[in-house]
C-alpha angles and dihedrals in degrees: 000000000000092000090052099048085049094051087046083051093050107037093052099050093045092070111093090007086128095069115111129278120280122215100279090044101039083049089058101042094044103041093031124028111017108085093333122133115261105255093046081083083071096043143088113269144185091297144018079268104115120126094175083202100052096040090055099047084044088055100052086041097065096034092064087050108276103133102144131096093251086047109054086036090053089079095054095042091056085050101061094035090060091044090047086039096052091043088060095047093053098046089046095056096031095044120003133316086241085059098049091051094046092041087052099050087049092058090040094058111036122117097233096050086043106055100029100047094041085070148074089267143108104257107095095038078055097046092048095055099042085052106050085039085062100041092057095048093047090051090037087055100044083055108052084042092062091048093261122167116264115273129253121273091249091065095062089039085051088043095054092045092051093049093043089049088055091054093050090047091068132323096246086068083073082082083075083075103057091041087052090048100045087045091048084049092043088053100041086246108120117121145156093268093058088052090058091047097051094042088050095050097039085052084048086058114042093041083076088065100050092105088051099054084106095057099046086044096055087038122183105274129272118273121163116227102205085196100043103110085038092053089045102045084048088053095043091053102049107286092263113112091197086054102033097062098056086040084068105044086063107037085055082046091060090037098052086038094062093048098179136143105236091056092032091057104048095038083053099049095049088047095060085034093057091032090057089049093051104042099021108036095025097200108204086215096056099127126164086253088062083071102047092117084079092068096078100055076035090065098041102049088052098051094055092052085049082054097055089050091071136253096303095051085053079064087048085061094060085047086049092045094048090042084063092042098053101080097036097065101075085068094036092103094005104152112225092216096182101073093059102031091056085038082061099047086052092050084055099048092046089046087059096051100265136136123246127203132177116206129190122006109291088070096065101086090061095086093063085081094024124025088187107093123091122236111227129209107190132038085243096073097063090082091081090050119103090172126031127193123184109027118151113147140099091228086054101047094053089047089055094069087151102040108075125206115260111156135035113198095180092122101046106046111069099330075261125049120072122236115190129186122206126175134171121255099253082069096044094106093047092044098050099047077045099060087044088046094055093031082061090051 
């Protein structure tokens, strides 16, 4: 079960997995891995952009020779294919072989799996270790509950891996600690071995962020998002608002349904921990993909209600599941043009002897394709550029008297981020036969 569910995982991401990088991805790839020395990977960088995990297995990636889109993207997409793959084994072989197949279409499909571990990000690398983290204390415990003898030293290494590589998949997989241990409390469980585990793997972890410690200090700033639980219970349910609704009645009607301890207590605690960091910090970054790691009890939970429903409502899963796939699929393989086309441009200016400059955040991603282009700080700086990408703001346009403003990318990046080109007259001629030159191709 678990192998099927993982080669249904893998072979559909990897379709399209060869686009071009968005912004996110295109930010990693280009201020972290290409050409980049090794323990930059580990560092701050132009943005709060940093997943430690995915940068380093970015890294070794392209310095065995991975540089493509499908390439830097393979290791991801294996990530998320074992963790959805392991999920399905455990509730096969814990509840019933109908629930593991719904519960798994439900995680394949949904938006927030789709769009964020189909990328150069940390996600996956995050969902794979929460979940085989998961997976080894809920066995460890069962064992220890039933009189077994103690496990072997390599469970708890494996356990503590897992759990480190969580953490350095993204900082909101440190949740993962508070739901073991109020699990470990709900169930009587926890010792002084699990304290050690869980230690070992939080210091794994958070060692990967040591050369970011600038950067989370600093932060980026509060902002309170009013929809913020409505937009991520929507997400975690499918995307769907029509299906959504329903998804949740019955997942909170398994859930209920099960009242004990060891599930109050950790559903509780990640609750008030999510709540805090909504109306107390305030983050300015707290998007519904921040709480991705939820999909996957989501899932289960619904699953089992659609169980318990009976066999038609298990049909009612694949419906639900293709219902959350539909509108995804226009963007599946949509190719972000902007990111490689500028990075031509650039390629063209710097062969004829010309300087390149990015300026504001939606040029970043550029260097995933050409590492070339100076970043500038100042306005002032903008006096040594023949060519600009990235422009976008009032103070820099009026800084750029002698560039004048030529494309407009605003409808092929993202859908979203605005991408702008500016040159000096003296490369009109070379910019322009260049634009035809990468429009052609």
């Amino acid at each position: 079960m678990g192998l099927v569910a993982g080669l249904v995982t893998a072979s559909s991401y990897l379709i399209g997995a060869d686009r071009n990088f968005t912004h996110d991805g295109g930010t990693t790839v280009g201020a972290l891995i290409a050409d980049r020395p090794f323990l930059q990977a580990l560092g701050a960088t132009v943005s709060y952009n940093n997943h430690p995990a995915a940068s380093v297995i970015g890294q070794i990636t392209w310095r065995l020779g991975g540089r493509s889109e499908l390439a830097l993207r393979f290791p991801g997409i294996v990530a998320i294919a074992t963790a959805i793959g392991l999920f399905s084994w455990w509730l096969a072989r814990r509840v019933d072989w109908s629930v593991a197949v719904v519960a798994a279409m439900l995680v394949i499909s949904n938006p927030l799996v789709v769009a964020n571990t189909r990328a150069v990000r940390g996600y996956s690398f995050m969902l794979l270790g929460i979940v085989a983290s998961t997976v080894i204390l809920l066995e460890q415990v069962d064992r220890e509950g039933s009189g077994a003898d103690d496990p072997s030293p390599g469970t708890g290494v494996l356990y503590s891996l897992a759990l480190g590589l969580a953490i350095a998949g993204h900082l909101y997989g440190g949740i993962a600690v508070l739901v073991h241990v109020l699990y470990l409390v709900g169930r009587g469980n926890l010792s002084a071995h699990w304290f050690v585990r869980m230690g070992a793997g939080l210091s794994i972890g958070l060692l990967a962020y040591l050369g970011l410690l600038p950067v989370l200090i600093a932060g980026r700033g509060r902002s309170f998002d009013l929809g913020f639980p409505i937009e991520a219970a929507e997400q975690l349910a499918g995307g769907v608002w029509w299906v959504a609704v329903p998804l949740w009645i019955i997942a909170a009607w398994a859930f209920l349904a099960r009242n004990d301890r060891e599930v109050v207590l950790p559903a509780a605690g990640v609750l008030v921990c999510l709540a805090g960091l909504w109306l107390v910090m305030q983050p300015s970054d707290l998007y519904p993909r921040m709480v991705i790691f939820m999909v996957f009890p989501f899932a289960a939970y619904a699953s089992v209600g659609l169980h318990r429903l009976g066999p038609w409502a298990v049909a009612v899963g694949f419906v639900v599941a293709g219902a959350s796939l539909l509108p995804q699929l226009d963007n599946w393989s949509r190719d972000e043009m902007a990111n490689e086309r500028a990075a031509q441009i650039v390629g063209v200016v710097n062969e004829n002897g010309g300087s390149t400059c990015l300026v504001g955040w939606s040029a970043w991603s550029v260097w995933a394709y050409d590492t070339t282009p100076e970043l500038l700080h100042t306005v002032d700086e903008l006096a040594t550029c023949d060519l600009v990408v990235g422009a976008e703001s009032a103070k820099v346009e009026e800084a750029l008297g002698r560039l004048e403003l030529r494309m407009d990318h605003s409808e092929t990046l993202d859908g979203l981020r605005v991408m702008r080109l500016y040159w000096s007259a003296e490369f009109d001629d070379v910019v322009r036969t260049a634009l035809v030159d990468s429009a052609d191709s």
